[in-house]
C-alpha positions in Angstrom: -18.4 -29.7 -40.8 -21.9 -29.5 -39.1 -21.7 -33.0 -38.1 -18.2 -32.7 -36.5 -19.6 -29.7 -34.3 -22.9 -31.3 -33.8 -21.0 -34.6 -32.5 -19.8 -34.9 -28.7 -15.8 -35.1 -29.8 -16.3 -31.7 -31.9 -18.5 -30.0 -28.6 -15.3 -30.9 -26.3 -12.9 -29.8 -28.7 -14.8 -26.3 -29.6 -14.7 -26.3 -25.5 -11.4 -26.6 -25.0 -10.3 -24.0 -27.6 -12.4 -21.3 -26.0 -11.1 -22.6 -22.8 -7.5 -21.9 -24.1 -8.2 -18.4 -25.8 -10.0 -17.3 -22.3 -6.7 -18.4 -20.2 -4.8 -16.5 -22.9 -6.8 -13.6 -22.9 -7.1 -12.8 -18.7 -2.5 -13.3 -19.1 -2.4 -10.9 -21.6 -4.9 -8.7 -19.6 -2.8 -9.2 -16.5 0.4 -8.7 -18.1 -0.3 -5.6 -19.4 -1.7 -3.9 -15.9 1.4 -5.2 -13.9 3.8 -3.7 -16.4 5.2 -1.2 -18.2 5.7 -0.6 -21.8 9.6 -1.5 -22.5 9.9 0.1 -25.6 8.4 3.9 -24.1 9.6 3.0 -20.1 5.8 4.1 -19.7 5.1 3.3 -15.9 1.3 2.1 -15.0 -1.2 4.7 -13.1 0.0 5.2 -9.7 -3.8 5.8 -9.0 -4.6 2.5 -10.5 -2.0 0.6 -8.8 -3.0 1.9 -5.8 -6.8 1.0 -6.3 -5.3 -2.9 -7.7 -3.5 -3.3 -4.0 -6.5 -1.6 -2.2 -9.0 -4.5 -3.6 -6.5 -7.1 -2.7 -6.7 -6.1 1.4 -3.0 -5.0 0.9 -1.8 -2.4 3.0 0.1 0.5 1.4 3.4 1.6 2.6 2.6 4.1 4.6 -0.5 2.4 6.2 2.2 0.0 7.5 4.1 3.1 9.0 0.9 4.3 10.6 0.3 1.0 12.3 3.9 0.6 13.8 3.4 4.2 15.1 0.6 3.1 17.3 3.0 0.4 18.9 4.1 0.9 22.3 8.5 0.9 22.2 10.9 -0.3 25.3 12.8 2.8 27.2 12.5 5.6 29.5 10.3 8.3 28.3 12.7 11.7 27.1 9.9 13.4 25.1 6.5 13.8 26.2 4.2 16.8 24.1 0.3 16.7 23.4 -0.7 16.9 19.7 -3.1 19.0 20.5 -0.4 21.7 21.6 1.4 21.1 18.1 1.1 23.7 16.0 3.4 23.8 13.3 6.2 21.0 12.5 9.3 20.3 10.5 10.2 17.0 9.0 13.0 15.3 7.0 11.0 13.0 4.8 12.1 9.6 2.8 13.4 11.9 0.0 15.8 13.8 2.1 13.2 16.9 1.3 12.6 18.9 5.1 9.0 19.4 5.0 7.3 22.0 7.3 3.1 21.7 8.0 1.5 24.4 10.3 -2.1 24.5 11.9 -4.7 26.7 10.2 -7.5 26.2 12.8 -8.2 22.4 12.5 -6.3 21.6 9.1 -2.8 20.9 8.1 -1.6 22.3 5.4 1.8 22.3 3.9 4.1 25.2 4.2 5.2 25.6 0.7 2.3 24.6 -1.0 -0.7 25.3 0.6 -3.6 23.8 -2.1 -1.8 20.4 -1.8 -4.5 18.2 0.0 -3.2 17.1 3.1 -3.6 13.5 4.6 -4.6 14.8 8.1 -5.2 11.0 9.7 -1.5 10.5 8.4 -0.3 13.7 10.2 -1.2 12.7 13.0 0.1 9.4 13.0 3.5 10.6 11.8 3.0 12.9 15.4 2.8 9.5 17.5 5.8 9.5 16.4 7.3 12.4 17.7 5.5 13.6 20.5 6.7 10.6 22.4 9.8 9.1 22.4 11.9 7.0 24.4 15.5 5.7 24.5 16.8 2.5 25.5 20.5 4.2 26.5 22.7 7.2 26.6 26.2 8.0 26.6 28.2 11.2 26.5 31.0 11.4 23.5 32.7 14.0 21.2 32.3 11.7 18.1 28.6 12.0 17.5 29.7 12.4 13.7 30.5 8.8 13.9 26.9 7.7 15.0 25.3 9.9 12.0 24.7 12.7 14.3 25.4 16.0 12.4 23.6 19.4 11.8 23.2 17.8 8.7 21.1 15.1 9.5 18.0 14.4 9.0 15.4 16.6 11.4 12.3 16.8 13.3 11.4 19.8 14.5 8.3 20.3 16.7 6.8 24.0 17.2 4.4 24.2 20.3 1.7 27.0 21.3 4.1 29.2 23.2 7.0 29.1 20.1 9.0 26.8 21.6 10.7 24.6 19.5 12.0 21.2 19.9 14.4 19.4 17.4 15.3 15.7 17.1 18.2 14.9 14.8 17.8 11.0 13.9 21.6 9.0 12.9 22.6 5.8 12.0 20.5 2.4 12.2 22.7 -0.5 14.2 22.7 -2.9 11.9 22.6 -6.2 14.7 20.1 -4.8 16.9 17.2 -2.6 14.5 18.2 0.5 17.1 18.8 4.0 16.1 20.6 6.9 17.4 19.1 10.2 18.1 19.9 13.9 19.7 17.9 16.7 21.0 18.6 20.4 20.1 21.9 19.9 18.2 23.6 18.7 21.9 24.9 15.9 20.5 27.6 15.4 23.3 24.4 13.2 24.4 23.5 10.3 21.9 20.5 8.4 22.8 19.6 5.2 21.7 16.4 4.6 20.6 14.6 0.8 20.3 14.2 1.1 16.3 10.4 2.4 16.3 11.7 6.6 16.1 13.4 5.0 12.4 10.1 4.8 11.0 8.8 8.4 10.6 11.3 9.2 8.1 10.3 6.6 6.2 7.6 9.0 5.3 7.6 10.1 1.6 5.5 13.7 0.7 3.4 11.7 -1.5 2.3 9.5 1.3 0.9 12.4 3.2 -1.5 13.8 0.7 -4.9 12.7 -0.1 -5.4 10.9 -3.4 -8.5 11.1 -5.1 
């Protein structure tokens, strides 16, 4: 046996085989962390999987919502308001959840919840957003229903210094061309058309607007 490892075809063999058990050992490894357990349905650490994705230069969901909202969209300008004059608003997030933040001198916080740590660079991205929107097109009609344009859909609602209010009601997606349909203060005898960018915000989940640590 000593002479079979001390000879050159017993070094390459030994070689390979720990070869081999490494390669097996980093699949295991890597199975296990991109997985869950099928037997418990135990999902991974969000917080780890987050970190993983982070290391790999992959942006996150809702950094790829922040980055669209510093895009420039096609359309004649309806909705003009300074952030800085924001100080409380009302959104319909990716849940279907309406949200509502207010200002507490230079901090978010959330409504119903206020020790929840708030993602204040995501705030105000999700405020590009709103404070300035423009629409492609505009018709009058008595059917907004049939553009997803209901007091039931899903609302933005911005709350300025002075206490005025001013609430966007986002519809239906066209399918062929990316736009989307919006109304202002539940008038929806007016539906706008918007170039697709306005979609985005509630793509926003609550979870993606805290801070993780």
């Amino acid at each position: 046996m000593k002479n079979f490892v001390n000879s050159k075809s017993g070094k390459i063999i030994l070689l390979i085989f720990v070869v081999v058990l490494l390669a097996l050992l980093l699949l295991f490894t890597l199975g296990h962390k991109s997985s869950w357990d099928k037997d418990t349905g135990v999902l991974p650490d969000v917080n780890s999987l987050q970190d993983e994705a982070e290391e790999i230069n992959e942006p996150s969901h809702g950094d790829m919502l922040d980055m669209e909202s510093e895009k420039d969209d096609a359309g004649e300008e309806i909705l003009l308001i300074s952030k800085d004059d924001i100080y409380s608003f009302s959104m319909t997030d990716s849940n279907g959840i309406l949200l509502t933040f207010k200002k507490q001198g230079d901090t978010w916080v959330y409504v119903d919840d206020e020790s929840l740590d708030i993602n204040e660079d995501r705030i105000d991205k999700v405020l590009n957003y709103l404070c300035q929107v423009r629409f492609i097109n505009s018709f009058q009609t008595d059917s907004a229903k049939d553009y997803g344009l209901t007091q039931e859909s899903p609302q933005y609602v911005l709350y300025d210094a002075n206490e005025y209010s001013t609430l966007i009601s986002l519809g239906n997606v066209d399918e062929k061309t990316g736009n989307v349909y919006f109304a202002l203060n539940y008038d929806f005898s007016t539906v706008y058309v918007n170039e697709g960018k306005l979609n985005n915000v509630r793509e926003y989940g609550i979870e993606e607007l805290l801070t993780v640590r």
